[in-house]
C-alpha positions in Angstrom: 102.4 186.3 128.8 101.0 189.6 128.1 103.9 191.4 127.9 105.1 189.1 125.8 102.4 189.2 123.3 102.4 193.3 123.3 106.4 193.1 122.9 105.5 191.1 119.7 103.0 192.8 118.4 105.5 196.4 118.6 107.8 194.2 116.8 105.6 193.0 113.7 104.8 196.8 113.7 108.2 198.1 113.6 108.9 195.3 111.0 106.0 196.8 108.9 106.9 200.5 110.0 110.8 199.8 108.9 110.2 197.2 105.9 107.4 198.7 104.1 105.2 202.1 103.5 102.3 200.7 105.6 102.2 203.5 108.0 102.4 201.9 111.4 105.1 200.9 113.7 106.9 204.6 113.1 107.6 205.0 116.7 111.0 204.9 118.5 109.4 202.0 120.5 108.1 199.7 117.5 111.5 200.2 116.3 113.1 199.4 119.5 111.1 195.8 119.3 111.9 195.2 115.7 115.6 195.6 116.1 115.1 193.0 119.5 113.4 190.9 117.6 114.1 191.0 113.9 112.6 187.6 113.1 108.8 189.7 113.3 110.7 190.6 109.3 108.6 187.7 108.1 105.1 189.1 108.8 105.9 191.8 106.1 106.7 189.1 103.5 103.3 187.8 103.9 101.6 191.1 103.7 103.5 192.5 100.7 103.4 188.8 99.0 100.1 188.6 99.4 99.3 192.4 97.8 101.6 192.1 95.4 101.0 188.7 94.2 97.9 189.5 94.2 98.1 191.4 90.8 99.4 188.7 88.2 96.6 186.1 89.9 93.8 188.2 89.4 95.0 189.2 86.0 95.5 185.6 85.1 91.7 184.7 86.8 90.1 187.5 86.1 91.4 188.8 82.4 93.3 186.3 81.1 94.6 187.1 77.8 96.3 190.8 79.2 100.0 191.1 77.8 102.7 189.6 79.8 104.7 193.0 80.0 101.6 195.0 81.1 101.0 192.5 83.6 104.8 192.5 84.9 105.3 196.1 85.0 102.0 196.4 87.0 103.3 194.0 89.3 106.8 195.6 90.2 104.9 199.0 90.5 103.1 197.4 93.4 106.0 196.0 95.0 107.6 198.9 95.1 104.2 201.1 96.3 104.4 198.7 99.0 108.1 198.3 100.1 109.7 202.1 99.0 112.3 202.7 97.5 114.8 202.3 100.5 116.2 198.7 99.3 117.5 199.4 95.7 119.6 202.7 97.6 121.2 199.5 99.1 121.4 197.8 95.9 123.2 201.0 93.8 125.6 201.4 96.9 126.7 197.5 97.3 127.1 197.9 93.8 129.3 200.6 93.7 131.5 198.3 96.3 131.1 195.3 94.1 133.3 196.9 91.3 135.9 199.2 93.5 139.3 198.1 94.1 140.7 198.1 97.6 140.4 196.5 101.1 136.8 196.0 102.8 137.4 199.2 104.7 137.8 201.2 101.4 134.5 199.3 100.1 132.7 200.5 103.1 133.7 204.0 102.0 131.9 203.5 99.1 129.4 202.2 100.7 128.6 205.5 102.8 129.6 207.4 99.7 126.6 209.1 98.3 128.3 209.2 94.0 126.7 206.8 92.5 128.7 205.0 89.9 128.2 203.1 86.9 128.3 200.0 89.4 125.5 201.4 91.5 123.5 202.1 88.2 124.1 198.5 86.5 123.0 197.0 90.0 119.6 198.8 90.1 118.6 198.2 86.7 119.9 194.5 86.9 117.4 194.2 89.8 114.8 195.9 88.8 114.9 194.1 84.7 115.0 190.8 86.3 112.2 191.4 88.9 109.6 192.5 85.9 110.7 190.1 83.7 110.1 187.3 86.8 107.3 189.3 86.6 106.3 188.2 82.7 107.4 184.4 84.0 104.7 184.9 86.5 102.3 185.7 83.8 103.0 181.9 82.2 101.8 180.2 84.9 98.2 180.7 86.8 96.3 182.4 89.1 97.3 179.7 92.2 100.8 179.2 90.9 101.9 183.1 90.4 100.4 184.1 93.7 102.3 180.9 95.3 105.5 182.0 94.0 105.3 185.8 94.4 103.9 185.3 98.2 107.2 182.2 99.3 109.4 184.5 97.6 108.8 187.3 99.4 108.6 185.3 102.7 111.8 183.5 101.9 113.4 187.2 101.4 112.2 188.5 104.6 113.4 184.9 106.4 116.3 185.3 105.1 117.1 189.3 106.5 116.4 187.4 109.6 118.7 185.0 108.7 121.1 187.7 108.0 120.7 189.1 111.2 120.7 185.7 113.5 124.5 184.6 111.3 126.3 187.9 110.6 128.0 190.5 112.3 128.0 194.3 111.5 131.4 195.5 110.5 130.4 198.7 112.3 127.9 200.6 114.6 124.9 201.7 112.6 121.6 200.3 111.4 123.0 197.0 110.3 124.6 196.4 114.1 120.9 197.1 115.8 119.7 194.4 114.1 122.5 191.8 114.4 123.0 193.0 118.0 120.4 190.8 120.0 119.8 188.5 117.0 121.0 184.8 117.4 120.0 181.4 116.4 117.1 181.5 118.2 115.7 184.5 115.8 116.4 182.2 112.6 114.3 179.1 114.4 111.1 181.6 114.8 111.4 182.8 111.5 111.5 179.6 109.8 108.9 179.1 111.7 106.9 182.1 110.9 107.4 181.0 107.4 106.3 177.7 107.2 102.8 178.9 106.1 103.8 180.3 102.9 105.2 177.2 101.6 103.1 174.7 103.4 99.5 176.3 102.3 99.7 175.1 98.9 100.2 171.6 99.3 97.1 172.1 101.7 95.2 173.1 98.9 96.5 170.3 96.9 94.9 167.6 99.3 92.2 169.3 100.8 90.8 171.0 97.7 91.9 169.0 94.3 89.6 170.5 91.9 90.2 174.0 92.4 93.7 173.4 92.4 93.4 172.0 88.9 91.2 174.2 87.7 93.8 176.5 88.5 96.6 175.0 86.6 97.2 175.8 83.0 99.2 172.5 82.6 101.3 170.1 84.7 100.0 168.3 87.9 98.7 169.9 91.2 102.1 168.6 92.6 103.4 171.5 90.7 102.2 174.0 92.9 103.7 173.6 96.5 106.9 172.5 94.9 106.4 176.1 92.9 106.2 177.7 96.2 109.1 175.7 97.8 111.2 176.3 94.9 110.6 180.1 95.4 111.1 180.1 99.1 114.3 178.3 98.5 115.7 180.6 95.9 114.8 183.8 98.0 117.3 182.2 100.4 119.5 181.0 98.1 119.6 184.6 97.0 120.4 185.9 100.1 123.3 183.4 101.2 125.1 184.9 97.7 124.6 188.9 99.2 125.5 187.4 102.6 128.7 185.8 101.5 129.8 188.6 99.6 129.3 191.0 102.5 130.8 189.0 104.6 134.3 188.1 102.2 134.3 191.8 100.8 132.9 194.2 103.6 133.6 192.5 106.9 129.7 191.7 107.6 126.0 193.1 106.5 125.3 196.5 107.0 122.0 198.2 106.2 122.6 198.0 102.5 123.7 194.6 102.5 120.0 193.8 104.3 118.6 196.1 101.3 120.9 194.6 98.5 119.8 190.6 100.0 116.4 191.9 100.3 116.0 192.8 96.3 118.4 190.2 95.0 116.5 187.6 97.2 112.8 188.5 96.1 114.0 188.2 92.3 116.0 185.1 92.8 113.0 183.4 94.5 110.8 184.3 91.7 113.0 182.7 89.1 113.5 179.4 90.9 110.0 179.5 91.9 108.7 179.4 88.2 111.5 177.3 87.3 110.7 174.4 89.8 106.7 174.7 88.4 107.9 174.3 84.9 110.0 171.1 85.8 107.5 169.7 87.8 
């Protein structure tokens, strides 16, 4: 049981060491536990959700009034502080492959091509517009509503690299075959799992605590806010099944680009549908 516990712990800190800039889980061994393990993706959803969505809530709670904009770029400034860089390199290369013509196996030259193209720059700033202007849809809502959103949707994007990992296959060796390698259906059952927090904790809130969750609302009932969250988690998935798919039809399977690509297309998906499910509640 012990070893069992310290193999999981190594894993959660290659998770963070690989998926974000906290500066742990560097070592050959974290990563070695990670890459055996790749449903410990999840534990960096909560920790970057939770930073990052903590910026529109306490704007909303604490200086309400701030412009939307300010607000949105503020919060995609964090989330990038937090995760690098890394992920939008997969973005601009995927698309680069979106637009060529050819096979799969001249799309993976692209892929490992280090031009960028006008495909690669339309990709990245797609991503990046959308994910601020999530951001300003964040802003709309309220303090218990934006962090709800911001926090599933990041879960739901880290559930779904596992997800990734358990159903695909790497159309060749690299960092996209060590984590696919010992993943299997039995790494997307612990990171549902894992995730069932980040959806389930506002409906908590709803019946054990009814007055703060009102007070937190700006309109709409306190139903609102887990079906926020479970819209957000959803899209972030939703969001990844579209990378998956297209990785899978066009390139033969994910690679580490495709994980970066799903990763950013998934967080900015989840915000969407997150807001979008509060405002038709």
């Amino acid at each position: 049981m012990t070893g069992v516990v310290a193999t999981g712990r190594r894993a959660v800190a290659g998770a963070l060491g690989f998926l974000t800039r906290v500066p742990v889980g560097r070592s050959e061994a974290a990563w070695t536990a990670f890459t055996t393990y790749p449903a410990a993706a999840v534990v960096p959803g909560y920790v970057v959700g939770a930073l990052a969505g903590a910026v529109p809530a306490l704007a909303l709670a604490l200086a309400d009034g701030l412009p939307a904009a300010t607000v949105a770029v503020a919060y995609v400034l964090a989330v990038y502080a937090l995760v690098g860089v890394n992920n939008l390199d997969g973005v601009a290369d995927c698309g680069d492959a979106m637009v060529v013509h050819g096979d799969a196996g001249r799309r993976r030259e692209v892929l490992a091509d280090t031009t960028t193209g006008v495909g690669a720059l339309a990709a990245v700033a797609l991503v990046v517009v959308a994910l601020a202007l999530g951001a300003v849809a964040l802003v709309g809502t309220s303090p218990l509503v934006a962090f709800a959103v911001a926090l599933a949707a990041e879960v739901g994007a880290r559930t779904g690299l596992a997800a990734l990992a358990a159903l695909g296959t790497a159309p060749h060796d690299g960092l996209g075959s060590a984590i696919t390698e010992d993943a299997g259906v039995g790494t997307l059952a612990v990171a549902v799992a894992l995730a069932v927090p980040a959806v389930a904790w506002p409906l908590l809130v709803v019946l054990a605590v009814p007055v703060v969750a009102e007070a937190a609302l700006v309109s709409g009932s306190t139903a609102a806010v887990p079906m926020a969250a479970a819209g957000a988690f959803a899209g972030a998935l939703a969001g990844t099944a579209v990378v998956g798919t297209w990785a899978r039809r066009r390139l033969g399977g994910p690679n580490g680009d495709v994980f970066g690509a799903a990763t950013e297309v998934a967080r900015v998906a989840g915000l969407h549908v997150g807001v979008l499910a509060w405002t038709l509640s």
